[in-house]
N, C-alpha and C positions, 0 to 999 in steps of 0.2 A: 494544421493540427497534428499533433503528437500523441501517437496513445502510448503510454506505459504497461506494459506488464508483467507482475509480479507472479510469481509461483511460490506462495507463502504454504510450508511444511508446517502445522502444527504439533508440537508435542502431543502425543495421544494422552485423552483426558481431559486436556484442557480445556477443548477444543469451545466451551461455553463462556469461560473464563476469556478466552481471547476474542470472541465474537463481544461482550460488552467491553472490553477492552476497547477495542476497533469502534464501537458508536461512541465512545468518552472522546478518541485522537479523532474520528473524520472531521468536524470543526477546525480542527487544528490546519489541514491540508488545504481542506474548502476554503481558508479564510487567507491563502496564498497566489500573489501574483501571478499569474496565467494560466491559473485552474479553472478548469468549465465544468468538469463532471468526474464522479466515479464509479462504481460498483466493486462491490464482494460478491463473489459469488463460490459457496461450495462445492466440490466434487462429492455426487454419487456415490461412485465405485471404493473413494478412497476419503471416508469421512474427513480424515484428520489434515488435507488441502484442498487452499482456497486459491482462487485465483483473484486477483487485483486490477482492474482495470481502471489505469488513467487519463484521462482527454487532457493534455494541457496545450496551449499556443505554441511554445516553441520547447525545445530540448530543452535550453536553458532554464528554462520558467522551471524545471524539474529540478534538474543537475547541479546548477548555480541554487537559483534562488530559493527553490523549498529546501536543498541537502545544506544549507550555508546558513539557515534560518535558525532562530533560537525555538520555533515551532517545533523543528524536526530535531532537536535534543528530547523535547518532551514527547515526541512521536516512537524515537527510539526508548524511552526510558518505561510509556508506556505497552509498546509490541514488542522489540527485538528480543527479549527474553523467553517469549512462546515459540520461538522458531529454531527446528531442528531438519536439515541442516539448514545455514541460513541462505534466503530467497536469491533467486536468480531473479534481475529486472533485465528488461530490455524492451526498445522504443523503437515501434513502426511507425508507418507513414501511409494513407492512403495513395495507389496506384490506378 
């Protein structure tokens, strides 16, 4: 298993705006080859980021198949505009 995670920077303000955003696309991700699970979850300290966690099977199942997906044009079309600057992702491994 592969988890993703993202450090999604919201424009301040938005910040409501991008959270119903985010429930309209999760279907979109959820509904992609070698996805098991996700989570949002907000920072405290710093309303306006969230952090992204994703479980998928393998790197690829991310990299390849959901970034290569016509899911993830409508994933970008509905988030990547709330994000300033845009997110750092990167994928660990249990050890």
């Amino acid at each position: 298993m592969i988890l993703e995670v993202a450090v999604l920077d919201v424009r301040a303000g938005q910040e409501a705006d991008f959270e119903a955003a985010f429930r309209q696309a999760a279907p979109i991700i959820a509904s992609n080859k070698g996805y098991l699970s996700h989570q949002l979850q907000r920072c405290l300290e710093r309303p306006s980021r969230y952090i992204l966690l994703v479980n998928w099977e393998t790197l690829e199942d991310h990299t390849i198949g959901f970034r290569q997906s016509a899911g993830y044009q409508e994933w970008k079309r509905l988030l990547h505009h709330f994000y300033d600057p845009f997110p750092t992702v990167e994928h660990y491994t249990a050890v």
